[in-house]
C-alpha positions as CSV (number, residue, x, y, z in Angstrom):
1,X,0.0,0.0,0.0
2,X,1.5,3.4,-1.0
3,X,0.3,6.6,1.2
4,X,1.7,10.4,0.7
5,X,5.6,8.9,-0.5
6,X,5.7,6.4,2.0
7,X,5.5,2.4,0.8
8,X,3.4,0.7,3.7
9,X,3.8,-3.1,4.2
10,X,0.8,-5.3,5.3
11,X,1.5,-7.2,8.5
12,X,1.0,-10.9,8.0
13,X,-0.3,-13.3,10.7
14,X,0.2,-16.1,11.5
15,X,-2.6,-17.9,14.1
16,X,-2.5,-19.9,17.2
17,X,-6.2,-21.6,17.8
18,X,-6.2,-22.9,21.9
19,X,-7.8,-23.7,25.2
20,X,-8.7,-20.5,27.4
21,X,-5.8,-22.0,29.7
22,X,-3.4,-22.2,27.2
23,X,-4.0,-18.8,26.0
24,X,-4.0,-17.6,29.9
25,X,-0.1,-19.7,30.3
26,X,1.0,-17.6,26.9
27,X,-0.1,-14.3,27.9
28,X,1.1,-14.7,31.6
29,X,4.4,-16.3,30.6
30,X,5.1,-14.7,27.9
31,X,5.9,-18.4,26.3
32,X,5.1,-20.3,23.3
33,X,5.1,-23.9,24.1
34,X,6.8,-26.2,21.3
35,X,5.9,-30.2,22.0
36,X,7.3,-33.4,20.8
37,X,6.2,-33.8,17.4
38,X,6.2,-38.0,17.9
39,X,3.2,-37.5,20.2
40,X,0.8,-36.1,18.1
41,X,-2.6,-37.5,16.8
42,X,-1.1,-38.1,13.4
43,X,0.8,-41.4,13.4
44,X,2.4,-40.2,9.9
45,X,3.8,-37.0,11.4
46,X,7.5,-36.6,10.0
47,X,7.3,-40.1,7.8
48,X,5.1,-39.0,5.1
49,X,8.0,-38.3,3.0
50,X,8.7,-41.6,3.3
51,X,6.4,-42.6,0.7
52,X,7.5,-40.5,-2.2
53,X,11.5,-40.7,-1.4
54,X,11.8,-43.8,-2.9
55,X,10.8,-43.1,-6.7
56,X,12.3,-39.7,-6.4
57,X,15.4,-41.2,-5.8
58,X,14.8,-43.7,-9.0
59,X,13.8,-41.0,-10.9
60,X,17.0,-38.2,-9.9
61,X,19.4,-41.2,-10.6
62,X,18.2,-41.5,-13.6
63,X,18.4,-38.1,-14.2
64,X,22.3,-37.8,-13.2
65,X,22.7,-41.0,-15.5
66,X,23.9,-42.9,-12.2
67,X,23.9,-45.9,-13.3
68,X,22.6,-48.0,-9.8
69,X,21.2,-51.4,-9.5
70,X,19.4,-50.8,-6.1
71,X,18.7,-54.4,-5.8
72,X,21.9,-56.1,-6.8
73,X,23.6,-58.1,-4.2
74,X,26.1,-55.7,-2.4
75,X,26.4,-56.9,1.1
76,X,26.5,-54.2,4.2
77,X,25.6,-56.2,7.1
78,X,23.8,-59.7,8.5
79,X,20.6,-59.2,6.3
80,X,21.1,-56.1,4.7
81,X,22.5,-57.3,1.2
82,X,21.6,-54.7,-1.7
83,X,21.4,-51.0,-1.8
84,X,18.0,-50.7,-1.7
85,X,17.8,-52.8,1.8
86,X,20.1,-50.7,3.3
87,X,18.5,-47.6,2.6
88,X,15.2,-48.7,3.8
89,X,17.1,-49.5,7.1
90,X,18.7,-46.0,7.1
91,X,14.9,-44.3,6.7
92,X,13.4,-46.5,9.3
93,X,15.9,-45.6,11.7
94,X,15.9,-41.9,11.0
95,X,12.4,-41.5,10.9
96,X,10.6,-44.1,12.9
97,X,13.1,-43.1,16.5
98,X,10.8,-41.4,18.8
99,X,13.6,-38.6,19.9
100,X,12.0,-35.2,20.5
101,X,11.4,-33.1,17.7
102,X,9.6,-30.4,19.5
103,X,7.3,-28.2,17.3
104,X,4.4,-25.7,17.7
105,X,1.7,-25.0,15.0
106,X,-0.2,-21.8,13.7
107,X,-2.7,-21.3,10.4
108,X,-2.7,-18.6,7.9
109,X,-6.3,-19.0,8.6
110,X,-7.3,-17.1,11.4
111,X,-11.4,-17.7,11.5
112,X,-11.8,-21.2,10.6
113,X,-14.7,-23.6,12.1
114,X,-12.8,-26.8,11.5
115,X,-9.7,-25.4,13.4
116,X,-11.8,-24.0,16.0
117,X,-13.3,-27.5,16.8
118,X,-10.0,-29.5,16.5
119,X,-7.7,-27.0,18.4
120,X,-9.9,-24.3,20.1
121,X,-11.6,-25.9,23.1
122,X,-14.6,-26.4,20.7
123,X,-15.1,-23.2,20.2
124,X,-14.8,-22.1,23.9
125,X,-10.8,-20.8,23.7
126,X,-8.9,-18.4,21.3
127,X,-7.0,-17.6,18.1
128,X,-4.0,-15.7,19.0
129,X,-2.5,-13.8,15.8
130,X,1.5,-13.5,16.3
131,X,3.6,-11.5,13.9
132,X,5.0,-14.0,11.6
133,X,8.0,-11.8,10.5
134,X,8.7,-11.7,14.4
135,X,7.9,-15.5,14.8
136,X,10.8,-16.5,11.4
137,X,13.7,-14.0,13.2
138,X,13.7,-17.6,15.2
139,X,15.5,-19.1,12.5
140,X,18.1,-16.8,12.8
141,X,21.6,-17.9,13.8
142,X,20.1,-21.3,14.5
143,X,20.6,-24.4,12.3
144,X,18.5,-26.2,14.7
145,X,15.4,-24.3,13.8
146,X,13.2,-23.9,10.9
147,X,9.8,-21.9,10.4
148,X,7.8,-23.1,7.3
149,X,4.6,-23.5,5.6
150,X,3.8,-26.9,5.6
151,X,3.7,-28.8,2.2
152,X,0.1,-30.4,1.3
153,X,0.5,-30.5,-2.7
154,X,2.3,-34.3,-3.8
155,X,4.2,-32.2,-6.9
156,X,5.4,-29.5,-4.7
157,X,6.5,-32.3,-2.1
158,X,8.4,-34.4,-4.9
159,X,9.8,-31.2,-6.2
160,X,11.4,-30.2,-2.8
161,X,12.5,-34.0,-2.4
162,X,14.2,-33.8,-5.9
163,X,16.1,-30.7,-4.8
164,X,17.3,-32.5,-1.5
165,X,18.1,-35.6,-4.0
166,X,19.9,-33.5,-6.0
167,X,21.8,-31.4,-3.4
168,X,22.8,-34.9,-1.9
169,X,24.2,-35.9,-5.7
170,X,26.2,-33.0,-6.5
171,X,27.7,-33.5,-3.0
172,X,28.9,-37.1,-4.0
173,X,30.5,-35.4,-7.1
174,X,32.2,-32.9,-5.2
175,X,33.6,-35.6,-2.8
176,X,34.7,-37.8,-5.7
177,X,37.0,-34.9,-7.6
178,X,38.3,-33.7,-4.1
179,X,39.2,-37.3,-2.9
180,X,42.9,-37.2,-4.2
181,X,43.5,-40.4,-2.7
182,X,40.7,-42.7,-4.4
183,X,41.5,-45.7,-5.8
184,X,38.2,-45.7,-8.0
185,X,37.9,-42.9,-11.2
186,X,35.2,-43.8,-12.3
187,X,32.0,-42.2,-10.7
188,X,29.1,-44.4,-11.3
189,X,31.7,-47.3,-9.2
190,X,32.3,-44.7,-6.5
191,X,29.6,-43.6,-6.4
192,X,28.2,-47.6,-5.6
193,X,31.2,-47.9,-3.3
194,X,30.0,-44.6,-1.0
195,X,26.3,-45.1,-1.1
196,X,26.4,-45.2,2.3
197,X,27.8,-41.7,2.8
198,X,24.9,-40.9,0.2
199,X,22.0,-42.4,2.1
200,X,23.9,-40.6,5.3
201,X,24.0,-37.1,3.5
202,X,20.4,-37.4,2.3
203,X,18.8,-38.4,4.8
204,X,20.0,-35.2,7.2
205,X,18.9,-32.7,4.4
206,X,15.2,-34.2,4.3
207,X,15.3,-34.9,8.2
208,X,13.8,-31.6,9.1
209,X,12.1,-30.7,5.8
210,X,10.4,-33.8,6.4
211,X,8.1,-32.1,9.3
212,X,6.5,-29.9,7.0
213,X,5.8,-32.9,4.6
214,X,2.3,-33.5,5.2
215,X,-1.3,-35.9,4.2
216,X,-2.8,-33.6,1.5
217,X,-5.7,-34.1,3.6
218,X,-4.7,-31.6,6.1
219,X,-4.7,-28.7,3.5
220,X,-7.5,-27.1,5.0
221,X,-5.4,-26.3,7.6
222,X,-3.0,-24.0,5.7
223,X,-0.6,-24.9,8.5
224,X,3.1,-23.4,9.6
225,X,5.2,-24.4,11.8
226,X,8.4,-23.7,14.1
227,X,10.4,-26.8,14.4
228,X,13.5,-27.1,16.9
229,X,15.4,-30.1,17.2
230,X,17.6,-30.2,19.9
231,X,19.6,-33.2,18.5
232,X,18.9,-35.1,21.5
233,X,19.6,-38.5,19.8
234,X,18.3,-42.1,20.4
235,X,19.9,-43.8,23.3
236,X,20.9,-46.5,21.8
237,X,22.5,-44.5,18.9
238,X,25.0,-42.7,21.6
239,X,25.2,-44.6,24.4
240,X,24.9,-43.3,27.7
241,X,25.0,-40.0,28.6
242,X,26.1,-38.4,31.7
243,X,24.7,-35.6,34.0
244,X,27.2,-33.2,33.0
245,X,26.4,-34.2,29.0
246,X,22.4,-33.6,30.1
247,X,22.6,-30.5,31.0
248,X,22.9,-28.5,28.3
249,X,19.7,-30.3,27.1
250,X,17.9,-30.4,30.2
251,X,19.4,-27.0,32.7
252,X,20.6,-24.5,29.7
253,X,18.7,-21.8,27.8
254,X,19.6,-21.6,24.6
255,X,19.2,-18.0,23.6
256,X,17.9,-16.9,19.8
257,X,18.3,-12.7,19.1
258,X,15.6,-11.8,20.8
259,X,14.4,-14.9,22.2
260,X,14.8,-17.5,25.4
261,X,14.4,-21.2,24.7
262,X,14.0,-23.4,28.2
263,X,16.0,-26.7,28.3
264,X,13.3,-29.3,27.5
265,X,10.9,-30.9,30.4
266,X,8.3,-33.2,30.6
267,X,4.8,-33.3,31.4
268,X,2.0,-36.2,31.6
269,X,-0.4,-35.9,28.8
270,X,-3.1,-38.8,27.2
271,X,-1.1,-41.5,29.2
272,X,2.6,-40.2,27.4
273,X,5.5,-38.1,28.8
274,X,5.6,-36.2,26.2
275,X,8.8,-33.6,25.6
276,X,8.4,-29.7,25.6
277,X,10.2,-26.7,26.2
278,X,9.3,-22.9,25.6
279,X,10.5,-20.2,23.8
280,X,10.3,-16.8,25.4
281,X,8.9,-13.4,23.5
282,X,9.3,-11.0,26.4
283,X,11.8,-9.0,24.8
284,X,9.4,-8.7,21.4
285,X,5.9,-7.5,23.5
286,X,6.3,-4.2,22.5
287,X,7.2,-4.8,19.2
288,X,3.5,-6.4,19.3
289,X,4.7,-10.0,18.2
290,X,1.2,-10.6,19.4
291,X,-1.2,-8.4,17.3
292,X,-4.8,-9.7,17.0
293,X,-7.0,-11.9,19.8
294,X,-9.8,-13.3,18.3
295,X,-12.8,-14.6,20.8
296,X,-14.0,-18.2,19.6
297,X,-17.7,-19.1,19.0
298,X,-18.9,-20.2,21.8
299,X,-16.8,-18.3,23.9
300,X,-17.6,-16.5,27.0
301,X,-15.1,-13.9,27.1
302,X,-15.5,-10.4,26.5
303,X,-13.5,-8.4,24.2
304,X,-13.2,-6.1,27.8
305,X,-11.8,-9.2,29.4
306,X,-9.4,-9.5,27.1
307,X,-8.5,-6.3,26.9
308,X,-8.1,-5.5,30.4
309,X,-6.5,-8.8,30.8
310,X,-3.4,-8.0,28.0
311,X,-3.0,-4.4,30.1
312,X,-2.2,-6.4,33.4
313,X,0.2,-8.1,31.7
314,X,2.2,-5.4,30.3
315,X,1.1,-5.9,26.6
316,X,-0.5,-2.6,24.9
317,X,-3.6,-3.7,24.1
318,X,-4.8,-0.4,22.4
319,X,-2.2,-2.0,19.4
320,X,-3.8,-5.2,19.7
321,X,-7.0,-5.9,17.7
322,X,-9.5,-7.6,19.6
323,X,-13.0,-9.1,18.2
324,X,-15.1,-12.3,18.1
325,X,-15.2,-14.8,15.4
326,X,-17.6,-14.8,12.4
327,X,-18.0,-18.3,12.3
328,X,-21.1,-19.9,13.9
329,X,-22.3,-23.4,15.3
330,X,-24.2,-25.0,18.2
């Protein structure tokens, strides 16, 4: 928008649908919540990707004119004994491991009935709109953290998997003419010879982008996401860990710009201990990283309520806009 010389830039918003009492914990604490991604409803969470990998990969070989019989008999290990066996095992343990990737979900959608009955009390809690410029300075610094739209489409998920593919390729390639000591010189043969290192390279580069992958069913739920990973690996991949290796999972902040993230706890929830931490905004209030409250359908709150409720808490609710939803239902 263009006013008197001065170009003016729409805010976009990104929105968190919750419980009165989890909207109460955020205001209060000034905390987003981010929770193991493992324990959610969805038992395809992080392994949908799983199902298109395979004939990506077919089809990106092909396309590099790698010339790889992923079924011949190449023996790795006691019943792994082609290519294609081993890389099935390398998925599986990558993405079937149940250690914490901790994650917290917003929609561009900020008045929508099927989101208020999934994740707004039924209609009895909130949408909170945050900033989402504000809410991507996470990323920032961080490797460990990515904010993203979540992927519904199968083409654009294939396409983003063929770039991964391909990253992971040229990689190989650059390997192969820097290895000045290889014995092999020809690259289809090393390239055989290092699949390993492959599968190994590929499989960190769709790790996280795999936890925006998502059932095309979802759509509706025009979803983004932060997602941290605190590389708090499988026991049995690492061994045991000592208190003084804990604690900078489980006593230090790890500090992002403007933001605080808690070392990860647990808490008791639908029979699970399920892995959290939370990431502090203090610093960003009045930058108005929260900047829209929207009252659910059945709710019993009062835009006053809310209003007066933000002021006690040191927001500036006059720069906060406050209404109820549009949406109606019994």
């Amino acid at each position: 928008m263009y006013l008197g010389g001065i170009i003016m830039y729409k805010t976009e918003t990104l929105y968190h649908y919750c419980s009165v009492n989890t909207f109460l914990a955020i205001i209060q604490n000034k905390c987003i919540r981010l929770s193991d991604l493992n324990r959610t409803n969805d038992y395809m969470e992080k392994r949908w990707a799983t199902k298109l990998i395979g004939g990506v990969l077919k089809e990106e070989l092909e396309n590099f004119d790698i010339k790889l019989n992923l079924t011949e008999d190449y023996w790795y290990e006691d019943g792994i004994n082609n290519h294609l066996q081993y890389y099935n095992k390398e998925i599986k343990r990558v993405f079937y491991d149940n250690r914490p990737i901790l994650i917290t979900c917003f929609s561009k959608e900020k008045d929508s009935l099927s989101q208020w009955r999934a994740y707004g009390q039924d209609g009895e809690g909130v949408s909170i709109g945050f900033n989402y410029k504000l809410i991507k300075d996470l990323e920032n610094n961080c490797k460990n953290i990515l904010v993203e739209r979540v992927m519904y489409k199968e083409n654009k998920q294939k396409e983003k998997l063929a770039e991964l593919v391909q990253a992971a390729i040229l990689f190989m390639k650059k390997m192969f003419e820097d290895d000045s000591v290889r014995i092999l010189n020809d690259f289809n043969e090393y390239f055989t010879e290092k699949f390993d290192v492959f599968c190994k390279v590929l499989i960190e580069y769709i790790e996280k982008i795999s936890c925006v992958i998502k059932n095309p069913a979802f759509s509706e739920e025009k979803e983004v996401r932060i997602i941290y990973d605190p590389q708090l690996y499988n026991h049995k991949v690492i061994g045991d860990m000592t208190l003084e290796e804990s604690e900078r999972y489980f006593k230090q902040e790890v500090e992002i710009k403007t933001y605080k993230i808690s070392p990860i706890k647990y808490n008791f929830r639908n029979n699970q201990l399920v892995a959290s931490c939370d990431v502090d905004f203090t610093k960003l209030i009045e930058e108005q990283v929260i900047n829209e409250i929207i009252i659910g359908p059945k709710s019993k709150l009062s835009e006053n309520d809310i209003y007066y409720f933000l002021l006690s808490n040191g927001y500036d609710a006059n720069s906060i806009k406050i209404s109820h939803t549009e949406a109606t239902y019994r």
